[in-house]
N, C-alpha and C positions, 0 to 999 in steps of 0.2 A: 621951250624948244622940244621939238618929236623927235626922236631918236632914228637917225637912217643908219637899221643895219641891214647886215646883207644874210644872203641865206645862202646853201649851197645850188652852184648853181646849174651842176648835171647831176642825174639822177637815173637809174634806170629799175624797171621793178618789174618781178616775175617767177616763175617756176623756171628753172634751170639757165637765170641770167650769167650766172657765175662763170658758164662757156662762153661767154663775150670778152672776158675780160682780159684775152689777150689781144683782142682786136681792140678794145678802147685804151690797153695801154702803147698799142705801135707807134703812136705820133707823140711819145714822150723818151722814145728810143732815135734819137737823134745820133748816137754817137755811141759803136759799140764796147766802147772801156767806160761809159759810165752806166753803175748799176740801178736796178732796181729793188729794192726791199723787201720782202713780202714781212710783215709784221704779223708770227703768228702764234695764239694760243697754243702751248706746249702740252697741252691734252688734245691736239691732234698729230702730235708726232707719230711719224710710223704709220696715218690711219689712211684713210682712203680721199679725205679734204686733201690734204698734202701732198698728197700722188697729182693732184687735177691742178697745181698752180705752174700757172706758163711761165720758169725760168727761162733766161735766155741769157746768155753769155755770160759776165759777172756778177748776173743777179745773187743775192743772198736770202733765203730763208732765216729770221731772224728769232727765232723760238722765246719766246715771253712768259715767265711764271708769275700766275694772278691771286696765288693761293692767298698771297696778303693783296693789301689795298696798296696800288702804284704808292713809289714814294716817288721825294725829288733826286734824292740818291740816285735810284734806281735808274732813272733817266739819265741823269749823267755818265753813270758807267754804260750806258749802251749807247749814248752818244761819245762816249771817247775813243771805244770800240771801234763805228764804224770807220770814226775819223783816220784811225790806228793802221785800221782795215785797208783802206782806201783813199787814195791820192785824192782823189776828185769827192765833190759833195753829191748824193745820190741825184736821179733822175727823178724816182718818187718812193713815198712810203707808204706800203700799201698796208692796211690795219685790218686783220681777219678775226673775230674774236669776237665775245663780248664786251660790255660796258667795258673794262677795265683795259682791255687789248685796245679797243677802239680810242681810249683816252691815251694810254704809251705809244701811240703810232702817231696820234696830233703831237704830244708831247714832243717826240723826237723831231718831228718834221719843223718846229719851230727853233728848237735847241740846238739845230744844224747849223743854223743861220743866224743866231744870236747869241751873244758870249756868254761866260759867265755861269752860275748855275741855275737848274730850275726855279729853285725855291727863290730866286731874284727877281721872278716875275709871277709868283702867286698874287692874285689881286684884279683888279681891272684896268684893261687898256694902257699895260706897261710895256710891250712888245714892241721892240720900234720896227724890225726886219719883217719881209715876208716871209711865209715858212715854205720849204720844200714843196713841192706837188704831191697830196696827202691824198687817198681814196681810202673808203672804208667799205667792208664788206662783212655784218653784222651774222653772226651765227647766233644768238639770242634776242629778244625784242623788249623793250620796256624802258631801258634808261634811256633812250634819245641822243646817246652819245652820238651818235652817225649823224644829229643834225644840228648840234646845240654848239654855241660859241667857246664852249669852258671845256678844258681838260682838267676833269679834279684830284688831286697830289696831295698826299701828307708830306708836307714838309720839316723840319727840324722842329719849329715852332706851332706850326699852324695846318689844320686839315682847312686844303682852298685849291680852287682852280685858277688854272691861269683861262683870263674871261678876256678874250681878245674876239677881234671881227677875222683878224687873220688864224686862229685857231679852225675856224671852219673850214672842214672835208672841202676839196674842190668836184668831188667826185661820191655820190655814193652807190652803192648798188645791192638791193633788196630783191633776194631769193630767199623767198618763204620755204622752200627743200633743203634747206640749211637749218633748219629749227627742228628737222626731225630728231630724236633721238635724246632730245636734251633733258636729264632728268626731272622726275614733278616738282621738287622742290626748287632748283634751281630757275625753274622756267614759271613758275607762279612768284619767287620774291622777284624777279625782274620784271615781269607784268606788271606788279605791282607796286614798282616805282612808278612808272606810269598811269596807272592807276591816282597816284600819291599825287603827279605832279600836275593831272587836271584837277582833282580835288583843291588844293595850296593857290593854283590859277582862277578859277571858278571864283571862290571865296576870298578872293585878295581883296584891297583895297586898289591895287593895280590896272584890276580887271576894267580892260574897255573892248571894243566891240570884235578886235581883229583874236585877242585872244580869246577869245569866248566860243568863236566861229570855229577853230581848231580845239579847243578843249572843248567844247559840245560834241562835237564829233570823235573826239577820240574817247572819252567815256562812254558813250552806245556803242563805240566796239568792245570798249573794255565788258562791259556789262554780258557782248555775246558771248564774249571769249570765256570767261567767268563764273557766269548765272547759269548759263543756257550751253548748248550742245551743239556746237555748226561746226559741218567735216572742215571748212577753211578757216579755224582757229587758227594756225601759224600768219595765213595771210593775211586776215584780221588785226592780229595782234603785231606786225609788223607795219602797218597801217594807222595804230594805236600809238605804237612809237614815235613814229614821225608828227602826226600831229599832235603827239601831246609835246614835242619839243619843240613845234612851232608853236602852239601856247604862251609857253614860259619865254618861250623868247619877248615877245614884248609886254611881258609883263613880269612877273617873280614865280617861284618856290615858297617855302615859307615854314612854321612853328617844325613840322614832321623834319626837314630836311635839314633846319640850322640845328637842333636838338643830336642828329644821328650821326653829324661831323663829327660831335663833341663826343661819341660813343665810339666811333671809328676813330676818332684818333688816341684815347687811353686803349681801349682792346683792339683794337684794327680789325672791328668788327664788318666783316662786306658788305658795300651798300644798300642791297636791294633786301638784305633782312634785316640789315641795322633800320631803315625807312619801316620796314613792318616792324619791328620792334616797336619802337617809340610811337610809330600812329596809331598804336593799340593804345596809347594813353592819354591820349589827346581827344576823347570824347567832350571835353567841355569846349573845345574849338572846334570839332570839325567832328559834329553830333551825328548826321547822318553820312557823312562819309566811312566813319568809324562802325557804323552799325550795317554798313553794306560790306564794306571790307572784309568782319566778321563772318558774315554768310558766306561768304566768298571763300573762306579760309575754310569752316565749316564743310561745303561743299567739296572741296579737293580734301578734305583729310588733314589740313597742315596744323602742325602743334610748332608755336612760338617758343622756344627755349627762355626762361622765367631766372631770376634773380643772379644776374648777373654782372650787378654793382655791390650786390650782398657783402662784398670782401674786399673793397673799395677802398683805400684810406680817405681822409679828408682832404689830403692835397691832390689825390689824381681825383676827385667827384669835383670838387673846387678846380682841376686845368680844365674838365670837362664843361662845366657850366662857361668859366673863358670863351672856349672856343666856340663854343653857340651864341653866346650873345655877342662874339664878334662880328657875329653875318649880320648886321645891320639891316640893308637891302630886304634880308628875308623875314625880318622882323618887323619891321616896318609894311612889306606887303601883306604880313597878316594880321596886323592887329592895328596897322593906321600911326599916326603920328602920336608920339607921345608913349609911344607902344614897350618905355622903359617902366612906366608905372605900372601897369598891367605883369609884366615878364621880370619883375625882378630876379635877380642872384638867388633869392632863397627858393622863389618858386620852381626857379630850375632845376633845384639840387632837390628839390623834395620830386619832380617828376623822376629824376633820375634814380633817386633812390628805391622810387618804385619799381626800377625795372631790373 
């Protein structure tokens, strides 16, 4: 059987779309005592993003710190919050940020609506409710969170996203003027998950014709963004985003991504350096991808921070390999059936210890 999922399914994309966005949200202000959310990175409190969002009545500004990687904690105490907050369940939750804001905004818009805690629905197709009326409005480009099914959570036990159809933004909106200013490092390991996730798509075993169309295309951006020197790198690279998460969408991730879970969840190391981490070691998988990457990095200046399992005990290297070879799904799309004899427990703990 073919998988019918869905995608999101309004979009709007441009230079200063970000001023529409209180006219796209009027027809969800029905009723003025229910609020709207704005979900926003707390490194723009105070700045000049935050001055531009159209409160209107009870709306709330809901300030989000990404310094670590979302847990499912985390979401719970800001879903009991608004509950606390407010009689009524929101009108929508709007997600401003990057990757990790954009994953706490899906997060919460689902956890409105269904009980219990996060960490109850890490996994796939556990959500039985719909979630809130979710938009996202991305101020970095790379992880695809503004169009991908999964909001990814460290939970008690497990680094995993909750991998719903209902997890997807109903709304997104892509202003490349929102990327300005983003520091180099931060704005090349986010590329660079993108980067990572046509790479993982391309070489799956997964790969058939729909995601090839969209990961073809979003590596020639990446490449211009990266290699080359084109004044519309932000809108390139926001363009990069989106189709390299329609990619993965009908197809997998893979060795780079299940490897980095397992690194972010002993150090909560953030994901778009944890991903450049670990694909730096993965040359016998992903031979030329690994050698463009490089130039890549070469190119921007960036030096990868080096031994940082060094002082590891054997039980947290050992939770670490765990949680990597728990993503099946991504193991499986890179290395094909059977793909536990190839990926054994020791091989994992010996990549890791290289790094």
């Amino acid at each position: 059987m073919y998988r019918n999922f869905k995608i999101v399914p309004n979009i709007i994309f441009g230079r200063g779309c970000f001023n529409q966005l209180d006219g796209i949200l009027q027809e969800r202000r029905t009723d003025p005592d229910t609020p709207i959310i704005f979900v926003l990175d707390d490194v723009f409190k105070g700045k000049t993003l935050e001055g531009r969002i159209p409160l209107r009545g009870k709306d709330m500004i809901l300030h989000v710190n990404v310094d670590d990687e979302p847990k499912t904690s985390y979401i719970d105490e800001l879903v009991t919050l608004l509950k606390e907050t407010y009689p009524v369940t929101p009108a929508g939750i709007i997600g401003i940020g990057g990757g990790s804001t954009m994953d706490i905004a899906k997060a919460v818009s689902l956890m409105l609506t269904n009980p219990g805690s996060a960490a109850d629905y890490q996994g796939w197709d556990l959500i039985h409710n719909p979630a809130v009326y979710h938009a996202a409005i991305p101020t970095l480009s790379g992880t695809g969170a503004e169009i991908s099914r999964t909001t990814v959570l460290t939970g008690p036990e497990k680094k995993l996203g909750i991998n719903s159809d209902y997890t997807l933004y109903d709304q997104i909106m892509l202003d490349p003027e929102l990327l300005a200013g983003v520091p180099k490092d931060q704005w090349f390991y986010s590329g660079m998950d993108c980067y990572i996730h046509d790479v993982e798509s391309l070489t799956g075993t997964f790969l058939n014709e729909f995601s090839r169309a969209y990961g073809e295309k979003s590596i020639e951006l990446c490449r211009q963004v990266f290699l080359e020197d084109h004044p519309e790198r932000d809108d390139k690279l926001m363009m990069a985003s989106y189709f390299g998460g329609m990619s993965i969408a009908y197809s997998q991730v893979g060795a780079c991504h299940a490897l980095s879970y397992g690194l972010s969840f002993v150090l909560g190391t953030h994901h778009g350096i944890g991903c450049c981490i670990t694909f730096d070691y993965l040359e016998e998988i992903y031979p030329q991808g690994v050698a463009e990457f490089r130039r890549m990095m070469d190119k921007h200046g960036i030096t990868l921070p080096r031994n940082l399992t060094a002082n590891l005990s054997a039980e947290e290297l050992d939770t670490m390999a765990t949680v990597a070879l728990g993503l099946t799904p991504l193991w499986e799309n890179c290395l094909g059936k059977g793909w536990e004899e190839q990926m054994t427990r020791e091989r994992v703990l010996e990549l890791y210890r290289r790094m």
